[in-house]
mmCIF file of the C-alpha atoms, coordinates in Angstrom:
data_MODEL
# 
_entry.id   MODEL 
# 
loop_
_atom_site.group_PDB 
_atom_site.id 
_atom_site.type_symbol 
_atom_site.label_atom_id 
_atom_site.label_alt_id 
_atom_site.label_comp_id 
_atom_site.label_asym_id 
_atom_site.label_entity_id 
_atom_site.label_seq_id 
_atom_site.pdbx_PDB_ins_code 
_atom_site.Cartn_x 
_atom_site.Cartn_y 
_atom_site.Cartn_z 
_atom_site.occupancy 
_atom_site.B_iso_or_equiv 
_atom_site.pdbx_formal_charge 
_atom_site.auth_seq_id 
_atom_site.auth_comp_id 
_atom_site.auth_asym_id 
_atom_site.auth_atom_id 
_atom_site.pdbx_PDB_model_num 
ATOM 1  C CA . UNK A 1 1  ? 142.801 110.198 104.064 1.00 0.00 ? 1  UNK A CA 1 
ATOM 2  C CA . UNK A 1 2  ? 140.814 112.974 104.847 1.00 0.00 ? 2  UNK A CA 1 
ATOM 3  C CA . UNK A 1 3  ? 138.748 113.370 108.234 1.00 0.00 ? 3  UNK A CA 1 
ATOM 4  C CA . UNK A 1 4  ? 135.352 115.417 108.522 1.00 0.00 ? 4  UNK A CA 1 
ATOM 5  C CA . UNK A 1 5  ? 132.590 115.990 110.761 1.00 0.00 ? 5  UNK A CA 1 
ATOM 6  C CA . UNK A 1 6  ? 129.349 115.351 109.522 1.00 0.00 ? 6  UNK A CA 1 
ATOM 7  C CA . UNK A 1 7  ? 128.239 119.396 109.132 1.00 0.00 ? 7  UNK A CA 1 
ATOM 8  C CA . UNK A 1 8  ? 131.540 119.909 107.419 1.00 0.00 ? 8  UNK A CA 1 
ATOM 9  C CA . UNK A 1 9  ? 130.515 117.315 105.116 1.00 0.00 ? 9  UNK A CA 1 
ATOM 10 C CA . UNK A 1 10 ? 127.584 118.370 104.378 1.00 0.00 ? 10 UNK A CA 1 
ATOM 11 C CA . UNK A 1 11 ? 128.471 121.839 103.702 1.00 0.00 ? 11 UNK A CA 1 
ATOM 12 C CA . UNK A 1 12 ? 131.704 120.656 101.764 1.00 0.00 ? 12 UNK A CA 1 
ATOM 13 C CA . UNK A 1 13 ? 130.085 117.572 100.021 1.00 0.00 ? 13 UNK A CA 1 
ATOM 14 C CA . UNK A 1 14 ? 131.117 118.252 96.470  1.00 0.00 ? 14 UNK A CA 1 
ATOM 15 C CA . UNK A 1 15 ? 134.780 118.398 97.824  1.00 0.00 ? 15 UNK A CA 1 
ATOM 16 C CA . UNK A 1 16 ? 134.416 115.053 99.926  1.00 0.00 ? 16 UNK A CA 1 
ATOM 17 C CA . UNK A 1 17 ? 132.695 113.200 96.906  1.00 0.00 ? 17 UNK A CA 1 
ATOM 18 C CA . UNK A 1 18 ? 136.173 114.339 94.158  1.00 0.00 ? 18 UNK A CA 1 
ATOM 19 C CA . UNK A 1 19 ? 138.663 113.186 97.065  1.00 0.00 ? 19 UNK A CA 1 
ATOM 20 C CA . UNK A 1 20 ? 136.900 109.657 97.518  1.00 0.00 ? 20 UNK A CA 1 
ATOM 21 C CA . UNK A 1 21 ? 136.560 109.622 93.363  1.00 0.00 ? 21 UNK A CA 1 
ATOM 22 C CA . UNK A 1 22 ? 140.147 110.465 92.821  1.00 0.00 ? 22 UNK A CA 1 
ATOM 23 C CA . UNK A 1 23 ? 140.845 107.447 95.605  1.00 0.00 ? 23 UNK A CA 1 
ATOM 24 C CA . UNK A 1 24 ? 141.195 108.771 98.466  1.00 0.00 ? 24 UNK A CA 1 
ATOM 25 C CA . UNK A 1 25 ? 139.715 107.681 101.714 1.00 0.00 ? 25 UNK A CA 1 
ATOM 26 C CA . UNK A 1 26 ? 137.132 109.673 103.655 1.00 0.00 ? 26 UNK A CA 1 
ATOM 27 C CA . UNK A 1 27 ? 136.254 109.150 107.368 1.00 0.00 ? 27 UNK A CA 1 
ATOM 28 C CA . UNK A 1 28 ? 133.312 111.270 108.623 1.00 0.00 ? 28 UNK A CA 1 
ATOM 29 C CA . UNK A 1 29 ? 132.789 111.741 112.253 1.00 0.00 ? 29 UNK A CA 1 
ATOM 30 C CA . UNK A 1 30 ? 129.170 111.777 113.107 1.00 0.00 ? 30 UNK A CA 1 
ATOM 31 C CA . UNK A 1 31 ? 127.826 111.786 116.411 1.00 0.00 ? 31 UNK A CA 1 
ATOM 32 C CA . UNK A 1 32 ? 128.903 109.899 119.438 1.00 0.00 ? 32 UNK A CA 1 
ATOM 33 C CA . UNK A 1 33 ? 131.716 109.823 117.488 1.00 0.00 ? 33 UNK A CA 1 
ATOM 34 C CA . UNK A 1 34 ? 130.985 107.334 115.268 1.00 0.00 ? 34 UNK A CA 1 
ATOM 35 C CA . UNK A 1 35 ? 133.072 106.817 112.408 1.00 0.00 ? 35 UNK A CA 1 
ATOM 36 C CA . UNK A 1 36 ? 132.186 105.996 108.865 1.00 0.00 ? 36 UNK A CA 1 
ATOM 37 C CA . UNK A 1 37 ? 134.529 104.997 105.873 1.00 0.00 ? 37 UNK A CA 1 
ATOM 38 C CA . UNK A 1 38 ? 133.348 106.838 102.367 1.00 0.00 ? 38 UNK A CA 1 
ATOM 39 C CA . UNK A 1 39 ? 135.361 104.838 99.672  1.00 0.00 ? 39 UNK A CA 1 
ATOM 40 C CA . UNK A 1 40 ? 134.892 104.984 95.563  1.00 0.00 ? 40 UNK A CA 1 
ATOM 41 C CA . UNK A 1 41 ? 133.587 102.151 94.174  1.00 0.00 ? 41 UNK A CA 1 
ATOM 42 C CA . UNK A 1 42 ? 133.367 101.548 90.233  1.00 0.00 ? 42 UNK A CA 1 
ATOM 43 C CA . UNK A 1 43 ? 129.387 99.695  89.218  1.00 0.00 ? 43 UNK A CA 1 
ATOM 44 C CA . UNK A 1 44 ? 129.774 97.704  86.634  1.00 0.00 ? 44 UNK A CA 1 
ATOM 45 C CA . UNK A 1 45 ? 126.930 98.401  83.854  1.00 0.00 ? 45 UNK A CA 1 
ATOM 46 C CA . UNK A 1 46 ? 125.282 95.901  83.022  1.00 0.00 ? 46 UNK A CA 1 
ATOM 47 C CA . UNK A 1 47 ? 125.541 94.342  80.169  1.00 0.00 ? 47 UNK A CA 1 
ATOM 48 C CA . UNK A 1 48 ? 122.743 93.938  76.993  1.00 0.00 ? 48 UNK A CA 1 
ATOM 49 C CA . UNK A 1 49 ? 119.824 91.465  77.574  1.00 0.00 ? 49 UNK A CA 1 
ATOM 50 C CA . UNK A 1 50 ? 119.799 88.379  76.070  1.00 0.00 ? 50 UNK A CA 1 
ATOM 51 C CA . UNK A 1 51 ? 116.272 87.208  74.574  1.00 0.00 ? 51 UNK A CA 1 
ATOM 52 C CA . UNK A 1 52 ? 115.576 83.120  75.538  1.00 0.00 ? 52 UNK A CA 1 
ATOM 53 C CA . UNK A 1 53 ? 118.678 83.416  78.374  1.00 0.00 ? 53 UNK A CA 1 
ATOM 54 C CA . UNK A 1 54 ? 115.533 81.770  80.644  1.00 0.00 ? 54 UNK A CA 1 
ATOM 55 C CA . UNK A 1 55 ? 114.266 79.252  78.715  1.00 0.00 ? 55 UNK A CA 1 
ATOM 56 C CA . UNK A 1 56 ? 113.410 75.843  80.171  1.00 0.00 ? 56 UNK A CA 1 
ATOM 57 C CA . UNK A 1 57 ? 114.159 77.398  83.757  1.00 0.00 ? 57 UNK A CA 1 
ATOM 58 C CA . UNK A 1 58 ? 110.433 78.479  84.481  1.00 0.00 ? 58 UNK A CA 1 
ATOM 59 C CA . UNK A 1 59 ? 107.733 75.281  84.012  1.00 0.00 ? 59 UNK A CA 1 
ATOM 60 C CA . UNK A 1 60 ? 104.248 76.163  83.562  1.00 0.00 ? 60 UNK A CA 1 
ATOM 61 C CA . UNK A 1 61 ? 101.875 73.368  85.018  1.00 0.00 ? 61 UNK A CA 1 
ATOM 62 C CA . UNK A 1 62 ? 98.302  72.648  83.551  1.00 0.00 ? 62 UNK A CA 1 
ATOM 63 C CA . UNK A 1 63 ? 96.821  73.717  86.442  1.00 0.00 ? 63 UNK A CA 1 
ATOM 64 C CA . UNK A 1 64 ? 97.881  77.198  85.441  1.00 0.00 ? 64 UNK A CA 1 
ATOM 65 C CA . UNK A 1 65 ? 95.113  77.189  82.912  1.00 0.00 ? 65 UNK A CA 1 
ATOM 66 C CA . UNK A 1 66 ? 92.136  75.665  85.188  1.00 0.00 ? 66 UNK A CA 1 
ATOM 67 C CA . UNK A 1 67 ? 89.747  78.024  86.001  1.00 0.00 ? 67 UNK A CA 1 
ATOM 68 C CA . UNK A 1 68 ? 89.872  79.830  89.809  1.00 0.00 ? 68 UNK A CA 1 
ATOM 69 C CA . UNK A 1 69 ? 87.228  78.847  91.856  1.00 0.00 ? 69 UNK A CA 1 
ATOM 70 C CA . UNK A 1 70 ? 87.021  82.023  93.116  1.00 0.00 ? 70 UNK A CA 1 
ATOM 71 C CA . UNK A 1 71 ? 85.435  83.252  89.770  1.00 0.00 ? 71 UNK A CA 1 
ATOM 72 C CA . UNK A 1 72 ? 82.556  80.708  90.209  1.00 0.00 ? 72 UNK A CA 1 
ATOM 73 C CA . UNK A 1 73 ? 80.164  83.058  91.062  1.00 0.00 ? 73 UNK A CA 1 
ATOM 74 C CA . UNK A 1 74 ? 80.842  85.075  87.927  1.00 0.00 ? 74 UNK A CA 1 
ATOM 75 C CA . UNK A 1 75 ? 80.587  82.669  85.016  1.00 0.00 ? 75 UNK A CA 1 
# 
């Protein structure tokens, strides 16, 4: 675990960023001491979109298609 203070950070951030990625555990000291934890964390990508994977989920009443009577005026 390494400890910095939030100007070191900043100044060092390409170091802090390869000790969290290669596991390690970051604490940063920031004012009033507060203390925050800067752990690596691996995102999942997402995976390829599936055409239909909806379907039958969303209904569509007929009073979808019935005119607004807002538009009144205009037609």
């Amino acid at each position: 675990m390494k400890t910095f203070i939030v100007e070191e950070a900043k100044q060092n951030l390409d170091d802090v960023l390869e000790h969290a990625k290669n596991g390690g555990t970051v604490v940063i000291i920031g004012e009033d001491d507060q203390a925050f934890k800067l752990v690596a964390t691996i995102m999942p990508k997402p995976g390829p979109r599936k055409a239909g994977r909806l379907k039958g989920k969303i209904k569509i009443t007929d009073e979808f298609y019935e005119p607004l009577s807002e538009f009144e005026p205009y037609t």
